[in-house]
C-alpha positions as MATLAB code, in Angstrom:
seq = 'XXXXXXXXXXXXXXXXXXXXXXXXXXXXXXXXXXXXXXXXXXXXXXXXXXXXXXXXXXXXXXXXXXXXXXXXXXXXX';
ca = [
    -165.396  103.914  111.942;
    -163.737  105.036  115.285;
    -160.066  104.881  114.408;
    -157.930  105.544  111.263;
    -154.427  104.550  110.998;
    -152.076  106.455  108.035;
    -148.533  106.395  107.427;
    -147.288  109.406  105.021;
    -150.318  110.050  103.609;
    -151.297  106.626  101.840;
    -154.533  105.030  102.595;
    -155.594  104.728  105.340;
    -156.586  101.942  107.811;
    -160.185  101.794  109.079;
    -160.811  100.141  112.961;
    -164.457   99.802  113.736;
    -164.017   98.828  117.796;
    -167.552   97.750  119.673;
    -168.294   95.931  122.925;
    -166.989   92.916  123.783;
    -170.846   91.442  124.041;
    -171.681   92.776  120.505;
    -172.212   90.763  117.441;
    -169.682   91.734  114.996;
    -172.024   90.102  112.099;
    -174.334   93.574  112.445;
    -171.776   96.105  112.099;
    -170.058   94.302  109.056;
    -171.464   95.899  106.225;
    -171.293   99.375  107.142;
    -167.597   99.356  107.760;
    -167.126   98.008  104.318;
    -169.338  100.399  102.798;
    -167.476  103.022  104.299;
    -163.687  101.329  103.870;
    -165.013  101.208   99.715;
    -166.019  104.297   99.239;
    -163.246  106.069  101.122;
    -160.635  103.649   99.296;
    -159.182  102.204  102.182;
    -157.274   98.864  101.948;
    -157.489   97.480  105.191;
    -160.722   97.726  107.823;
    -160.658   96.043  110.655;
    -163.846   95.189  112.826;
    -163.045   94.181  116.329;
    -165.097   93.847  119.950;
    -161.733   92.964  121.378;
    -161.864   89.573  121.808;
    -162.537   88.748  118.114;
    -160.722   90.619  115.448;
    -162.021   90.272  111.419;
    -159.650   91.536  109.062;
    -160.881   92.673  105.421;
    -159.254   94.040  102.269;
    -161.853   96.003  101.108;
    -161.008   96.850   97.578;
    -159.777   93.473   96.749;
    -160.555   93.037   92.456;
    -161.226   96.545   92.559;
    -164.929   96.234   93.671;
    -166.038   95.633   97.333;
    -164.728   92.493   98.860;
    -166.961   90.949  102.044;
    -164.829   88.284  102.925;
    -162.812   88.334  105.989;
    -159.149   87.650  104.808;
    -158.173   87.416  108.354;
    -160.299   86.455  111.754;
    -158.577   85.956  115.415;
    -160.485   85.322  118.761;
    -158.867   85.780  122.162;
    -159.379   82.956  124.103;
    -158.415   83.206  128.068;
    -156.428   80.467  129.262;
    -156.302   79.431  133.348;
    -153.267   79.653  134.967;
];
């Protein structure tokens, strides 16, 4: 986890940032792992370009699904 985002003391938000060449598929699962057991209810897992969003502690047990996903896509001008 590289970042995490609070407001007044609530849970927090975790941000897992890598390269923009990585595979975000291979860093999934230890964010989440972490996001449970810390009780966060956001992570976010990003290289940038791509951005998956996850509620964590959805159902009150750990939740793998992306809620969320957005990819940055250059356009020509």
């Amino acid at each position: 986890m590289d970042y995490c985002l609070r407001v007044n003391q609530k849970k927090p938000v975790f941000i897992e940032v890598k390269r923009a060449t990585e595979d975000l598929e291979r860093h999934e699962k230890q964010l989440l792992e972490y996001s449970f057991e810390y009780g966060v209810d956001i992570a976010i897992l990003t290289n940038g370009l791509t951005w998956w969003f996850y509620l964590p502690l959805l159902r009150r047990k750990l939740a793998t699904e992306k809620v969320f996903f957005y990819r940055y896509k250059a356009t020509k001008s």
